[in-house]
Each structure stands twice: as structure tokens, then as C-alpha cells.
N, C-alpha and C positions, 0 to 999 in steps of 0.2 A: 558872435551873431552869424548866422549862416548865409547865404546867398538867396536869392528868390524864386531867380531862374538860369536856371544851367541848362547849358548847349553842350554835348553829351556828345563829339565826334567820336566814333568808334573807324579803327582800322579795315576792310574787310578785303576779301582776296577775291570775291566771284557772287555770285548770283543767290545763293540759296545762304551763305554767310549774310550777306547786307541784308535777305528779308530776315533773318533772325535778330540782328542788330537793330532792324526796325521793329520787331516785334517786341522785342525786351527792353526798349523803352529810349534807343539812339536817336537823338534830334539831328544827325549828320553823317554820315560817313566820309572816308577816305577811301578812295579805290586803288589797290595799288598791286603791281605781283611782285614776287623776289622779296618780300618784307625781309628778309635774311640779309638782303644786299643793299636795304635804308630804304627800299619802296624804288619801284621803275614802272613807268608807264604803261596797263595793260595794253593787251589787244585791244583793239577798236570794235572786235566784235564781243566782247567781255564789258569793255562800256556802253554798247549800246545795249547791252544784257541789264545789266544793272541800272544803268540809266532808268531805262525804260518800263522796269519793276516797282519802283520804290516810289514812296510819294514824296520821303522827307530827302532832302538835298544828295545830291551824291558830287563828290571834291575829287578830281583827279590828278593822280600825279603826275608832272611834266619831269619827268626826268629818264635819261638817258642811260645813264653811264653810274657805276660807285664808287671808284677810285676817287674823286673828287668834285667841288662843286664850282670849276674851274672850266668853261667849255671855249676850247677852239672857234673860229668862225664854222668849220665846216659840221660840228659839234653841237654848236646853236641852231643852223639852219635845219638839221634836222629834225631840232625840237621844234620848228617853227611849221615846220610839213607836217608833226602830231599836232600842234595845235590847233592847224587847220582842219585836223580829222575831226577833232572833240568837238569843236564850235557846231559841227554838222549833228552831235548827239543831244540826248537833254540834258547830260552834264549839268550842275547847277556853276558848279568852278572848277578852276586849274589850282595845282598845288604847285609851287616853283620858286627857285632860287640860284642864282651865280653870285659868283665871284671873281676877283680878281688874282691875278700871279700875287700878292700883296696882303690876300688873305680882308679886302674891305669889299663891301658890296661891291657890283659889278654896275652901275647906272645904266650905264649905256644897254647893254641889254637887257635888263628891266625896265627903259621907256618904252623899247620894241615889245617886249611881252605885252605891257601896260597900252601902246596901241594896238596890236596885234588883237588881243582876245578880245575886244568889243564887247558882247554881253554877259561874259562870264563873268562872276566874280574870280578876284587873287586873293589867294594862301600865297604869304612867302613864307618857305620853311623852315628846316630845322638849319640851312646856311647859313643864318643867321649867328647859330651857335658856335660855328668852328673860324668867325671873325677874327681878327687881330684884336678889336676895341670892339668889347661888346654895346657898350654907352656912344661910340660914335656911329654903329652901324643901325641902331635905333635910332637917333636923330637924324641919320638918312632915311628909313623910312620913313618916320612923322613926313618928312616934305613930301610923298604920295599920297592924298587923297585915295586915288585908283585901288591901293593896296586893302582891302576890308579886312583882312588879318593876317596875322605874324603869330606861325605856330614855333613855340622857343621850350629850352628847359633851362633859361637864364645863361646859357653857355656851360653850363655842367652836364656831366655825364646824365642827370637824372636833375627833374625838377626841384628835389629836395636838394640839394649839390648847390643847384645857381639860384635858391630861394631871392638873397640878397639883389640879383641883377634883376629877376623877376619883378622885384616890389619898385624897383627903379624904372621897369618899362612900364608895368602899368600905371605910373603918376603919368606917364609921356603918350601913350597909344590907346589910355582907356580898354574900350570896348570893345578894341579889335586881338588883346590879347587871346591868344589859345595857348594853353598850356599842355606841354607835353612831355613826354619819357620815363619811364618808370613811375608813372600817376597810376592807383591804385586804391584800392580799399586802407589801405593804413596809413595812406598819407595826402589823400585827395581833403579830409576834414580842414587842419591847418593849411591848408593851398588853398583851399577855399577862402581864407581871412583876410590873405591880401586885399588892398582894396582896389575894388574896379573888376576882380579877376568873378568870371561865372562859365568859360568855356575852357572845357577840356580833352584832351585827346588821348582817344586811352587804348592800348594795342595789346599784349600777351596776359594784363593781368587780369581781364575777365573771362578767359579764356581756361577750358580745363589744363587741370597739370601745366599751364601759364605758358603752353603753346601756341605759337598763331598757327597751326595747322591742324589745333583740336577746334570743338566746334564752343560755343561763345555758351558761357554756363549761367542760365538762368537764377541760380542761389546766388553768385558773385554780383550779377547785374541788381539783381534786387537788392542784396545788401549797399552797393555805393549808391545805386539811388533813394536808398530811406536817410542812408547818412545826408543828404545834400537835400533832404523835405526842408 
């Protein structure tokens, strides 16, 4: 049995990328540059570009650095001087995630994000995945309200990979799962069966020759969205 309604995040790199992803049929995007380096934070003038284009949500990335998702004090705080830029754009949310030396959420600076961003919504991301205990670092989120979704690929390389932790987070976070990593035309159908699961996050494979630097291929997109009618 298929899903009803899918939320359709697509990756996008800049302005004229998000209104294609909006045209072809994206209920969300993700802004981000360096997708090569796991996504980092565009310019401020690249989201108020896109921002201020698009009608359907635009999710920005809060992040820094790609070596790790482990930030120093001095490391945090200058994610805390972007945050304060996006909050100034239409931005619909921030995309974000830390950690601890320990490899478990990072709390302490996720209440600050979590009071910090005020009207944004929170993504926490793919941090998630490179946890010590992927089952305990989900029972830390559940105790955030604030958090509206936890983009994951179950802690596997690729969502097919962590299917099993996947079907265990959405008995626990519902509605706010997002599904991500090598999601695709050939394997978006059974990811869709999990129960609770209708949001996806989908980056090189609707893309030509499944580059994120070609431009988003209207045949691909049509085909994953008839599959999920």
C-alpha cells in the first residue's frame, strides 16, 4: 500500500536549481553549497536568493566545517552569527546537527540552537547517523518537541543499508522522519512501506548522469513521483 502524501525534499545548490525543483513537483528543498563536502552553509546572499524565489519551504544548512560533526566553543559560536543572519531571511528552517567527543548527541548545544532559531523550524541531520547508538540518539530526540524533523538513512551508508533502524525510528518520531541517502527511483517504492515514513530527501539521483552539478531531470522526477501516486 503506498503513502498518500509525500514531502518531496530535494537538495538544491542556488536559485535557478530550487525553481526547477519547484517546478517538477519538490514540496521542500534543502539549500546548501559544497554538497561534495555533506552540505555547508550558503551565502547569506544565495539565501535570501532563494528564499525569496520560491513559494514552497526552503531548509537551510547550519553547518560549518566537514571534517566532523563535533564543534568547538569557538566553532558553535560562529554557527550561532549564521543563524542569526537566516533568521533575518524567509528561510522556512535551519538544517543542523552536533555531537559530542563520544560520538552521542551533543544536548547542550541543541537547546541553544533550539532557543536560538525562534521561528524557524529544525532539521536535525544526517549527525544523527554517525552516532555511537543509533536507538539511543533517537530517544534523545523524541524528548524535543522543538525538533519538527530528523533527516536519517537509519545510520547506514544509504537508506536501504539502515532500513532496519529506519522502521525503529519511525515507531518512535512518527511524522517527523525524513528519509535520506541514496533514495532514488529504485528504491524510494519499498521505503515508502515503512509505516509512518511519507518524507523524503532526494540529492544526485534525480539529477542528470546523477550529478548534483547537472541540472534536475524532469523524466526522473516524473517517474519517482508517479511511483508514490
Amino acid at each position: 500500500m503506498k503513502v498518500n502524501k509525500i514531502d518531496l525534499e530535494l537538495i538544491v545548490l542556488g536559485k535557478d536549481d530550487a525553481l526547477d525543483a519547484q517546478k517538477m513537483g519538490a514540496t521542500r528543498v534543502e539549500l546548501v553549497r559544497e554538497l561534495d563536502k555533506g552540505g555547508l552553509t550558503p551565502t547569506i546572499n544565495v539565501i535570501n536568493e532563494v528564499s525569496n524565489s520560491l513559494k514552497i519551504p526552503v531548509y537551510v544548512m547550519l553547518r560549518e566545517k566537514a571534517s566532523s560533526f563535533i564543534y568547538s566553543d569557538e566553532e558553535f559560536s560562529l554557527l550561532l552569527e549564521k543563524l542569526k543572519a537566516i533568521k533575518k531571511t524567509n528561510a522556512k528552517g535551519i538544517v543542523f546537527g552536533s555531537l559530542n567527543n563520544d560520538f552521542t548527541i551533543n544536548e547542550e548545544q541543541l537547546k541553544i540552537i533550539i532557543k536560538e532559531k525562534e521561528h524557524l523550524e529544525l532539521t536535525f541531520h544526517r549527525a544523527i547517523d554517525a552516532t555511537s547508538s543509533y536507538k539511543d540518539a533517537i530517544n534523545v530526540l523524541k524528548k524535543y518537541p522543538q525538533i519538527d524533523f530528523v533527516l536519517s538513512s537509519g545510520g547506514g551508508k544509504t537508506a536501504v543499508e539502515g532500513f532496519y533502524n529506519l522502521s525503529f525510528a519511525s515507531t518512535l518520531i512518527f511524522d517527523k522522519l525524513l528519509i535520506g541517502s541514496g533514495v532514488g527511483i529504485e528504491n524510494i517504492l519499498p521505503l515508502s512501506q515503512l509505516k509512518h515514513i511519507h518524507r523524503f530527501h532526494i540529492g544526485t539521483s534525480v539529477r542528470n548522469n546523477n550529478d548534483i552539478k547537472d541540472k534536475i531531470s524532469p523524466i526522473k522526477m516524473d517517474t519517482l513521483l508517479k511511483l508514490l501516486v
